[in-house]
SERO-4910 file (N, C-alpha, C, O; in steps of 0.05 Angstrom, whole numbers):
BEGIN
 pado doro    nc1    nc2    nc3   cac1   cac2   cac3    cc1    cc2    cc3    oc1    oc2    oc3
  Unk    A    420   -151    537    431   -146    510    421   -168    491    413   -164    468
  Unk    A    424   -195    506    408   -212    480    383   -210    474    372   -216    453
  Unk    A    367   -199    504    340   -206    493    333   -179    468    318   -180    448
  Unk    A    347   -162    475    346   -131    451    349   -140    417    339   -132    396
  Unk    A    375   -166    425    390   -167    391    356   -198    380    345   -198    358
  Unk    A    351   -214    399    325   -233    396    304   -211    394    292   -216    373
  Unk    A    295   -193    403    276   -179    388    287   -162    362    269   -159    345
  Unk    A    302   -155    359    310   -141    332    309   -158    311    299   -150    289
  Unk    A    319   -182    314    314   -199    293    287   -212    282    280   -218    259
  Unk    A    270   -214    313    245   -232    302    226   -197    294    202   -197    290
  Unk    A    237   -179    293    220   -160    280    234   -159    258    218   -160    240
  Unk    A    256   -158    249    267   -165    223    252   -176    210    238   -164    193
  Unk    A    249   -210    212    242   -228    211    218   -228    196    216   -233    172
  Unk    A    197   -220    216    166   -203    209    162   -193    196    142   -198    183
  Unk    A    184   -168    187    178   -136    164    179   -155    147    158   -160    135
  Unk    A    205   -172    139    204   -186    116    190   -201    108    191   -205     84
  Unk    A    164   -219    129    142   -235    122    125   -213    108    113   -216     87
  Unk    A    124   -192    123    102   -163    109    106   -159     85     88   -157     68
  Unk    A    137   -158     78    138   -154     55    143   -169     34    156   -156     17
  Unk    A    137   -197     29    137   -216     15    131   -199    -19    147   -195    -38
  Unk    A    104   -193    -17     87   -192    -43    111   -162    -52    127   -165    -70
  Unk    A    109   -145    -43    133   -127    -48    154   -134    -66    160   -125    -88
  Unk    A    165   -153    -52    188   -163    -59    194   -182    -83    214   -188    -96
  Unk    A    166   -191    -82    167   -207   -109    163   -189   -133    176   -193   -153
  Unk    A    148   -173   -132    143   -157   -156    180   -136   -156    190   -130   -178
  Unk    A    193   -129   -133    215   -111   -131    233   -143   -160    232   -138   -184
  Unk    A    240   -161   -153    256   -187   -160    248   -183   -184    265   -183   -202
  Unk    A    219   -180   -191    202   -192   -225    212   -167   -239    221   -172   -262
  Unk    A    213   -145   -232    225   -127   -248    255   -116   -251    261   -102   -271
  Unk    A    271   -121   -234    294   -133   -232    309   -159   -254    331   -158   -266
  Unk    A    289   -178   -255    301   -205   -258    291   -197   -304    307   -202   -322
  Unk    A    272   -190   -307    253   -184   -332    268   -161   -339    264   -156   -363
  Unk    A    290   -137   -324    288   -120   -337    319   -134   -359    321   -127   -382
  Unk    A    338   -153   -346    363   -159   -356    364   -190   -370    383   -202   -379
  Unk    A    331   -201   -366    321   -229   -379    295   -228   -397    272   -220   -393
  Unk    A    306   -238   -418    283   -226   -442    275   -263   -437    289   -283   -436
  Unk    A    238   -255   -434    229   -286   -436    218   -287   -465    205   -266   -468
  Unk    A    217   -298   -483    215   -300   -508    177   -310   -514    167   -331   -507
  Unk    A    166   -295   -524    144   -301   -537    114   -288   -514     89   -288   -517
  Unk    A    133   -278   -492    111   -265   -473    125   -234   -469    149   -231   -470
  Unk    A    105   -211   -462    116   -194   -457    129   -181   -433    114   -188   -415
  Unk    A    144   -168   -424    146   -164   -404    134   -156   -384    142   -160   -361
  Unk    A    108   -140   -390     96   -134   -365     73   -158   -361     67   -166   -338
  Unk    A     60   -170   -387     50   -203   -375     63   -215   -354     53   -220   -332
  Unk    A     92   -221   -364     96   -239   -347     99   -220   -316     93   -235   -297
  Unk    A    105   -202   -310    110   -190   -285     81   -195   -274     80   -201   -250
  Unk    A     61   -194   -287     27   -197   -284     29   -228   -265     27   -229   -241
  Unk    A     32   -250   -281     24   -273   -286     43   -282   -254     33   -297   -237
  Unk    A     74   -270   -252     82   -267   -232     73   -270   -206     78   -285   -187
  Unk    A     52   -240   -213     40   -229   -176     15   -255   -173     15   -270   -154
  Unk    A     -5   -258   -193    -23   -270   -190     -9   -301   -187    -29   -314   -183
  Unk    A      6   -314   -188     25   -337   -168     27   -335   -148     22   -353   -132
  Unk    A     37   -308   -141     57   -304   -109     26   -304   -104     19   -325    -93
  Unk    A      3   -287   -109    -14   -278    -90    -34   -318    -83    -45   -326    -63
  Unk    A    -32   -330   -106    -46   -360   -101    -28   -362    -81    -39   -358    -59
  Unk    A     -7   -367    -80     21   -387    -61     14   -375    -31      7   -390    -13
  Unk    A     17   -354    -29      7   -343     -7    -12   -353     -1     -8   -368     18
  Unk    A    -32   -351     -8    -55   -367      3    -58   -396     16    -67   -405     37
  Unk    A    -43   -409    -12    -44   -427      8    -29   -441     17    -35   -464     24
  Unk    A      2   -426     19     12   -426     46     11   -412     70     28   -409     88
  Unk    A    -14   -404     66    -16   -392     89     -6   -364     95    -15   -351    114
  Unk    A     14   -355     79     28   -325     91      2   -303     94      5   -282    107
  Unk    A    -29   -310     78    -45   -289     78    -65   -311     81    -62   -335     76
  Unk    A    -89   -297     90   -114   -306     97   -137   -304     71   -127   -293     52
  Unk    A   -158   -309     68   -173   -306     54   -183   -282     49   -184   -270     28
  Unk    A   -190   -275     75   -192   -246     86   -185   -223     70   -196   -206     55
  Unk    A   -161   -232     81   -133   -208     62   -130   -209     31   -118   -193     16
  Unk    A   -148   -237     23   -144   -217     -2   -156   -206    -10   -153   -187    -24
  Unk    A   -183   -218      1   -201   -191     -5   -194   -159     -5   -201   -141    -20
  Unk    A   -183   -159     10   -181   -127     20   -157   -123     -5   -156   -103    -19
  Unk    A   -141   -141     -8   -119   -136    -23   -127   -131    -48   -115   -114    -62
  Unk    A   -148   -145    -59   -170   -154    -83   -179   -127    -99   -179   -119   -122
  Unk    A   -190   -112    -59   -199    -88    -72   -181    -63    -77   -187    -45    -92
  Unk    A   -161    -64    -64   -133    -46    -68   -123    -45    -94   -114    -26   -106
  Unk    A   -127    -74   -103   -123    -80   -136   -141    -58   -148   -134    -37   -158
  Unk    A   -166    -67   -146   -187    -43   -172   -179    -19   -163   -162     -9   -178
  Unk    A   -184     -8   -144   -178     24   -129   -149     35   -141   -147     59   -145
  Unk    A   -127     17   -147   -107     32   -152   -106     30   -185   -101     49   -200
  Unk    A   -113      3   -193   -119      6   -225   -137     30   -234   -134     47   -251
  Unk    A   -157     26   -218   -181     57   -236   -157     77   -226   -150     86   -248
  Unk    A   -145     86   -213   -128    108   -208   -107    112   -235   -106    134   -247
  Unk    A    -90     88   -243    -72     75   -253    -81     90   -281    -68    108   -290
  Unk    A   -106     78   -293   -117     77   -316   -129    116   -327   -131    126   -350
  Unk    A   -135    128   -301   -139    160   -300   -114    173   -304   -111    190   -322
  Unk    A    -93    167   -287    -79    182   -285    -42    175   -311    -20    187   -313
  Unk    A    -54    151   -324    -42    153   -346    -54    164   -369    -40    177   -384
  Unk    A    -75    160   -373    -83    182   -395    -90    210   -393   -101    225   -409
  Unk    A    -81    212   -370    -77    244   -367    -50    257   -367    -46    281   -363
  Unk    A    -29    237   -371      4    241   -375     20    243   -362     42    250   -369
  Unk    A     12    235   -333     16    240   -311     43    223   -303     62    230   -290
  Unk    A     37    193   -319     65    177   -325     50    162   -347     28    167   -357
  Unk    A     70    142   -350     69    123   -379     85     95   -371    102     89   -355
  Unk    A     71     83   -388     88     51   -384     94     43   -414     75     36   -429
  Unk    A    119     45   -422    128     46   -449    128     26   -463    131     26   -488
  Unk    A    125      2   -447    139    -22   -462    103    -42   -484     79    -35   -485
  Unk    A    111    -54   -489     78    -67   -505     75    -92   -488     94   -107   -482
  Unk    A     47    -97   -482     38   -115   -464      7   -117   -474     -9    -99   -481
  Unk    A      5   -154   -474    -29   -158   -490    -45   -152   -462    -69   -156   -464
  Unk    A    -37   -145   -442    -58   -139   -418    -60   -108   -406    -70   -103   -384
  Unk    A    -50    -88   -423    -54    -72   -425    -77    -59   -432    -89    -64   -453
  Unk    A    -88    -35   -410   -119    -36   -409   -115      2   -422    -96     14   -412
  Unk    A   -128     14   -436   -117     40   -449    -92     50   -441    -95     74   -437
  Unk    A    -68     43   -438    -43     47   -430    -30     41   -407     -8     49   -399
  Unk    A    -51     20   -395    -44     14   -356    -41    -17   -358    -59    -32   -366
  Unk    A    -22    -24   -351    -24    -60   -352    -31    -62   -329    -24    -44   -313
  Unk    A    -46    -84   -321    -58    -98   -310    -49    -96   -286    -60    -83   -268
  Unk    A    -18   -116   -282      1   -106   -257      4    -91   -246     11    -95   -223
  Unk    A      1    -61   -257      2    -44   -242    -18    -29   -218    -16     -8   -207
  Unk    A    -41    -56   -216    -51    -50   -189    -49    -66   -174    -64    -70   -155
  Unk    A    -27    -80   -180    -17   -108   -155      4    -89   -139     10    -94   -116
  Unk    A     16    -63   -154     37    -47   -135     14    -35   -111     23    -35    -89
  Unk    A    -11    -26   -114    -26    -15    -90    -33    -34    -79    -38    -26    -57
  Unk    A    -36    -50    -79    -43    -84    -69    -25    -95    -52    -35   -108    -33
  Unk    A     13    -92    -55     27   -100    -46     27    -83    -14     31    -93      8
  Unk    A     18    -52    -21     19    -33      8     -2    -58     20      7    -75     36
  Unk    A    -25    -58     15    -43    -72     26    -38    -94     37    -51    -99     57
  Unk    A    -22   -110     30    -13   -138     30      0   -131     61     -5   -146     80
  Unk    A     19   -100     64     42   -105     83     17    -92    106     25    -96    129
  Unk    A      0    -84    106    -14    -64    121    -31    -95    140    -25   -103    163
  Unk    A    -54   -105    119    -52   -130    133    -34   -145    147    -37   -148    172
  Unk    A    -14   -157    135      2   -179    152     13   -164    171     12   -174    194
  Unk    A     29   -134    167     28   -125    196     11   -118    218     20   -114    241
  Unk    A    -14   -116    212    -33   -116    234    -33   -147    246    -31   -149    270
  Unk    A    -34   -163    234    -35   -205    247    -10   -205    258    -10   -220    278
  Unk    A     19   -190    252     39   -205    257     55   -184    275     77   -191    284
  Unk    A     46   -160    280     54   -143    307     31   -139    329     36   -132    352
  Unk    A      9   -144    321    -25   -143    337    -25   -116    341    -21   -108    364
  Unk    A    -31    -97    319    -43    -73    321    -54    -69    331    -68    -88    338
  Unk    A    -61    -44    344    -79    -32    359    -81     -8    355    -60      4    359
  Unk    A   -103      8    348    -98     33    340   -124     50    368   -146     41    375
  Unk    A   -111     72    376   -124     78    395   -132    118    395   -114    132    386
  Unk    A   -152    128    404   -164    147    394   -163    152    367   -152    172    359
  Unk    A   -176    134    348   -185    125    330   -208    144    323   -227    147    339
  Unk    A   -208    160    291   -224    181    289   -259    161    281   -265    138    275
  Unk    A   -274    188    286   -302    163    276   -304    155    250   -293    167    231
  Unk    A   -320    134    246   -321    121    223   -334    152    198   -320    156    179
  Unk    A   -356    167    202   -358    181    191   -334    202    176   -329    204    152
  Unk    A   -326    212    193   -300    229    183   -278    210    175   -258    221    164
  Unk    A   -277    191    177   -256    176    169   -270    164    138   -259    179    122
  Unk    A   -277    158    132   -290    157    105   -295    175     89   -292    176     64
  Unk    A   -306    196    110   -306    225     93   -280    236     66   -278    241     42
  Unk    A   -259    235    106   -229    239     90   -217    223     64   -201    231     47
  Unk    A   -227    205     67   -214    179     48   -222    178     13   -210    173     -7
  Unk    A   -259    189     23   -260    203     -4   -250    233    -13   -240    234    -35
  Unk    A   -252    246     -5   -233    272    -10   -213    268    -24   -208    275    -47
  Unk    A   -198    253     -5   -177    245    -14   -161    231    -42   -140    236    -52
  Unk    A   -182    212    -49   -182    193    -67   -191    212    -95   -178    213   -116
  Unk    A   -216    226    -88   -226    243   -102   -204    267   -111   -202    270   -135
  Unk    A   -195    278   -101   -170    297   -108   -147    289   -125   -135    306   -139
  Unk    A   -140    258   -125   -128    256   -135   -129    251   -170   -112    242   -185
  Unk    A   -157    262   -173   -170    256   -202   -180    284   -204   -171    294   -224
  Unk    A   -196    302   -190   -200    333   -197   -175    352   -192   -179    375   -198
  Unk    A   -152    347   -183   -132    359   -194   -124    372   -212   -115    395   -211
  Unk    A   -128    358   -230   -122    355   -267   -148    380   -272   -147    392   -294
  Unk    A   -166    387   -255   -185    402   -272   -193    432   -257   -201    453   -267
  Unk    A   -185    421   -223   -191    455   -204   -167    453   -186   -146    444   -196
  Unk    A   -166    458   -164   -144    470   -147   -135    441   -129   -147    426   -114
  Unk    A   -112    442   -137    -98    416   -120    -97    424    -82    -81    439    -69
  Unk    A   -128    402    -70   -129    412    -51   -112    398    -33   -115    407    -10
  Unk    A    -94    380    -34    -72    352    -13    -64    371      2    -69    363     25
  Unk    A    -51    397      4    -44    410     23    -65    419     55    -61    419     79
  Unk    A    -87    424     35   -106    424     58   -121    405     63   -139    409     79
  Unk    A   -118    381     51   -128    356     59   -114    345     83   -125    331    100
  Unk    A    -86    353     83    -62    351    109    -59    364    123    -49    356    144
  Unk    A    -65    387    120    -73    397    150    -99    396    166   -104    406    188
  Unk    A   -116    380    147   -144    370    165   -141    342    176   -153    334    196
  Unk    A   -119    323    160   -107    296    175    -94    307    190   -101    293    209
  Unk    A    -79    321    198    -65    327    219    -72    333    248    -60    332    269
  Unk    A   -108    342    240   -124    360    265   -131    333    273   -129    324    296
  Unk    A   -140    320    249   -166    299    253   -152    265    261   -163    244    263
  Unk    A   -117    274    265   -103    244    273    -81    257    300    -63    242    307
  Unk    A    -83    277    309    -55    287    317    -59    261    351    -39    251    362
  Unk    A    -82    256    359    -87    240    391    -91    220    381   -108    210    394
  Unk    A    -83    200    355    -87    176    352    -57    162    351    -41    168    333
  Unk    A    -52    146    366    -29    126    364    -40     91    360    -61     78    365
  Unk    A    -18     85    351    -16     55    348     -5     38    361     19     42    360
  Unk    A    -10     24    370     14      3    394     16    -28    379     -3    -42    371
  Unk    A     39    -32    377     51    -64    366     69    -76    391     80    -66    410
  Unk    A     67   -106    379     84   -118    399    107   -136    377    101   -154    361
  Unk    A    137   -126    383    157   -139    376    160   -151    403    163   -140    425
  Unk    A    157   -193    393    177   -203    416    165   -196    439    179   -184    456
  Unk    A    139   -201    443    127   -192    472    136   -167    489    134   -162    513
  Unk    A    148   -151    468    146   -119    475    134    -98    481    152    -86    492
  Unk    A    113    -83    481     87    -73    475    104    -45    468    112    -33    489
  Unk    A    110    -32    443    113     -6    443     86     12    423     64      7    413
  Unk    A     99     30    426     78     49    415     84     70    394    105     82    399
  Unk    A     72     78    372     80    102    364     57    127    349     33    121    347
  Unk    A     63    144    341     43    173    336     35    161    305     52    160    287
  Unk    A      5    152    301      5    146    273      2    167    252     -9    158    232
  Unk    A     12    199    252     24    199    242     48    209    230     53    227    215
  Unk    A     60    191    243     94    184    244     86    162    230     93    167    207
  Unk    A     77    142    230     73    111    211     76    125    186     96    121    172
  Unk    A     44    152    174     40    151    157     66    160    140     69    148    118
  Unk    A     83    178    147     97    189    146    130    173    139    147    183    125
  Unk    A    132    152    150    157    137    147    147    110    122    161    106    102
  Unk    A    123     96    128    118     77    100    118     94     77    129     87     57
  Unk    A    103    122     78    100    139     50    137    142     35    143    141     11
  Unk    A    157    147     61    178    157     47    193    131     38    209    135     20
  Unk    A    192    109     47    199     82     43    186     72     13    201     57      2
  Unk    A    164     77      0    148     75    -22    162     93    -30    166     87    -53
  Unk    A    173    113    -26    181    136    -39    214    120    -46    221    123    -70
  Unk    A    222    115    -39    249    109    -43    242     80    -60    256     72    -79
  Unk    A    226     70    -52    221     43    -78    211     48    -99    216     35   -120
  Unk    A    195     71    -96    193     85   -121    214     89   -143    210     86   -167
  Unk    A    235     94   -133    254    109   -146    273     84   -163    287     86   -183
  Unk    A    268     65   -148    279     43   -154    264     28   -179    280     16   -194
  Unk    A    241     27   -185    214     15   -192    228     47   -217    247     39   -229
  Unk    A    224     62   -220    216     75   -249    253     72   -262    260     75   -285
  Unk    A    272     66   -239    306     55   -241    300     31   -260    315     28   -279
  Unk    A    281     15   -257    281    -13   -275    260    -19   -292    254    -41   -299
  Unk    A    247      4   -299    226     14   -316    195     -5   -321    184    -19   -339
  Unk    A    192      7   -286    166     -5   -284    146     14   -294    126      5   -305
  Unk    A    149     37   -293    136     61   -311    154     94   -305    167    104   -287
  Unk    A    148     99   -324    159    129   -335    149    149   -327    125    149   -325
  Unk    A    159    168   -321    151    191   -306    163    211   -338    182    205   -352
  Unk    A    140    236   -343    152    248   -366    179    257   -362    191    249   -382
  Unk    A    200    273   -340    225    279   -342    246    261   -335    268    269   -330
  Unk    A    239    233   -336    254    209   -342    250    196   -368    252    172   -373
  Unk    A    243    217   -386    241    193   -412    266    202   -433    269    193   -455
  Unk    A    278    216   -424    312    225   -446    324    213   -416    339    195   -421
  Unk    A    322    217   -393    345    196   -385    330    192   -352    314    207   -343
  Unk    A    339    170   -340    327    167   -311    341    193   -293    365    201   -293
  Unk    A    319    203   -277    330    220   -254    315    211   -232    298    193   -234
  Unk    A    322    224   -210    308    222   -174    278    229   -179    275    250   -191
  Unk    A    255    214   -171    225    225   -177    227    253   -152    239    254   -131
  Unk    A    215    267   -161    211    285   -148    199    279   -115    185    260   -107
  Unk    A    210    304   -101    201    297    -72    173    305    -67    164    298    -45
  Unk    A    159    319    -82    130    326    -79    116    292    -79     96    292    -65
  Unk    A    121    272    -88    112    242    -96    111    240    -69     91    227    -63
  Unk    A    124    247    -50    123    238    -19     94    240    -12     80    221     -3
  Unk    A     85    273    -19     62    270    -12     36    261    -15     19    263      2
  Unk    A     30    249    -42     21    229    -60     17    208    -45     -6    198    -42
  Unk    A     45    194    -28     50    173    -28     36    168      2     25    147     11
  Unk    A     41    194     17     29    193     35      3    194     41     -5    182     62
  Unk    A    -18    208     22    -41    207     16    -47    181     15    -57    172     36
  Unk    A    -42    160    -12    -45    136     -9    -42    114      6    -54     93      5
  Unk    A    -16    125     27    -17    104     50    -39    107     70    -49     89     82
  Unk    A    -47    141     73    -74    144     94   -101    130     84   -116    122    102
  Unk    A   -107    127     58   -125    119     40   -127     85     48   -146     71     52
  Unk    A   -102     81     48    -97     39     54   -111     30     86   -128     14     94
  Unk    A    -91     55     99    -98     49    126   -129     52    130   -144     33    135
  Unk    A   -135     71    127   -168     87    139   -180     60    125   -191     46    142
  Unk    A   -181     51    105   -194     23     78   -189      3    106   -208      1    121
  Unk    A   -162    -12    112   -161    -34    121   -178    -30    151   -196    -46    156
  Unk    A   -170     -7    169   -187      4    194   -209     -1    190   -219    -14    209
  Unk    A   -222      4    172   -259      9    179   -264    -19    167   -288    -22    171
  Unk    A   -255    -40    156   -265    -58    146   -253    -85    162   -259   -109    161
  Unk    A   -234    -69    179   -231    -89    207   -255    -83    228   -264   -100    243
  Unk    A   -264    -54    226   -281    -41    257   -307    -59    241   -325    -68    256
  Unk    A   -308    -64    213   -348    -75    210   -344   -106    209   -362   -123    207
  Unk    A   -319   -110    210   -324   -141    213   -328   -149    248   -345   -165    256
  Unk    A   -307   -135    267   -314   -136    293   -335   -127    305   -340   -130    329
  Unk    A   -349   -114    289   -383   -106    293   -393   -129    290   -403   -140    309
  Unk    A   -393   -138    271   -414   -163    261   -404   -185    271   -420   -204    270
  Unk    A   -379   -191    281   -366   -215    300   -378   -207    332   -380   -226    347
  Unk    A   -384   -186    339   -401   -185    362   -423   -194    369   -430   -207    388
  Unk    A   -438   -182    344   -467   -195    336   -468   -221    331   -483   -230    348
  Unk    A   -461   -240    318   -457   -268    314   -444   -280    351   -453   -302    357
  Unk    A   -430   -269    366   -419   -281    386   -389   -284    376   -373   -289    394
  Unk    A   -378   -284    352   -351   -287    361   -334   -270    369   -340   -250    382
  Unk    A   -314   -276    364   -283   -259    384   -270   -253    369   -248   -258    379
  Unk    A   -266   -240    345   -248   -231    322   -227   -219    343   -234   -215    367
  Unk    A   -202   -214    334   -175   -204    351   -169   -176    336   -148   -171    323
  Unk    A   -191   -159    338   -186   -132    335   -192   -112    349   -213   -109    361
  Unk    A   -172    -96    349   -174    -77    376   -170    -51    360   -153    -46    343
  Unk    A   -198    -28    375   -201     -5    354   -211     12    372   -235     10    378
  Unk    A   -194     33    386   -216     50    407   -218     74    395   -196     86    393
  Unk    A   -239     85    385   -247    114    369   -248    130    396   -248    122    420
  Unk    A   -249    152    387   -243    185    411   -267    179    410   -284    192    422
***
């Protein structure tokens, strides 16, 4: 029984190291929405915020160099998304900010950044392993589709439905194995994709609650974002993963070639 309640905690423990960068931006909009800082705007300072937490991290260590790269690029990928899909009305960020880029502040690609943030540190800090692992081809394939749909939408047939039932063909024999506490369990990834998307989904809800941005039938009063966002959300978490996957599989390529021993483990079908 103790050793059950000592692993529950040091995986506690963990989620919460994952989710540091999260959490700072959850606090900055929280703390900014009921504290007016005088002479800066509010979404600057939420900006000026992440790019702190993300230095401090560094170099204390909670993230690697590595990681921010990847985190770096999660930044542009969700900003160009950010910057399309607000001027297509899709949402809005109401408030005035000098780092506002045609209606998208800046910050708002440190929120795709933060998935990234938790996707890394949980691969270092449970030792991922992902196994029947699709090939690098179709897995890139998917990723643009994917990414891509989420911008021809607006113009031909919203294909995410059948984008999910080709993730479904093309992931149903791939699982993940972590270790809590020198545990080794396992689970169907996707079931992962599926539980972080609805967890974003519920922070979501919280995030447009303290008006990190506007959705059009929250602008006469806040309501529940719609449950279709799930699947959005889930798209984007497959998009993080498949991103951090293949750019772990070419670095352990090229750590082979050099002779070293990178600690990544990736068995494709």
């Amino acid at each position: 029984m103790m050793k059950a309640w000592k692993g529950l905690l040091w995986f506690g423990w963990n989620q919460a190291l994952c989710c540091v960068f999260a959490v700072v931006i959850f606090a900055s909009m929280a703390v900014t929405k009921v504290v007016t800082v005088p002479y800066i705007p509010r979404y600057d300072l939420i900006l000026l915020l992440c790019i702190l937490t993300q230095y401090l991290m560094v170099k204390y260590k909670l993230e690697t160099v590595d990681e921010l790269k990847v985190i770096s690029l999660f930044h542009l990928i969700g900003l160009g998304l950010e910057l399309f899909k607000v001027n297509m009305g899709s949402w809005a960020y109401l408030e005035p900010a000098w780092t506002k880029i045609a209606g998208a502040p800046l910050y708002s690609g440190f929120m795709y950044a933060s998935v990234a943030s938790y996707i890394c540190q949980a691969w270092r800090r449970f030792d991922l392993q992902f196994f029947n692992w699709p090939r690098g081809w179709i897995v890139v394939t998917l990723a643009v589709l994917i990414y891509g749909n989420f911008f021809t939408h607006h113009y031909i047939y919203d294909f995410r439905y059948a984008i999910m039932a080709v993730l479904a063909l093309v992931f149903y024999k791939t699982y993940v194995v972590f270790h809590v506490a020198n545990i080794r369990l396992r689970q169907p990834i996707l079931l992962s994709y599926v539980l972080i998307a609805f967890f974003i989904w519920v922070a979501e809800n919280i995030l447009t609650l303290l008006g990190a941005w506007t959705y059009p039938e929250q602008r006469a009063t806040w309501q529940l974002v719609h449950w279709s966002k799930v699947t959005s959300w889930f798209l984007l978490v497959i998009i993080s993963i498949m991103i951090v996957v293949q750019l772990k599989h070419v670095k352990y390529r090229i750590g082979r070639q050099t002779n070293r021993n990178p600690d990544i483990k990736i068995e494709s079908d």
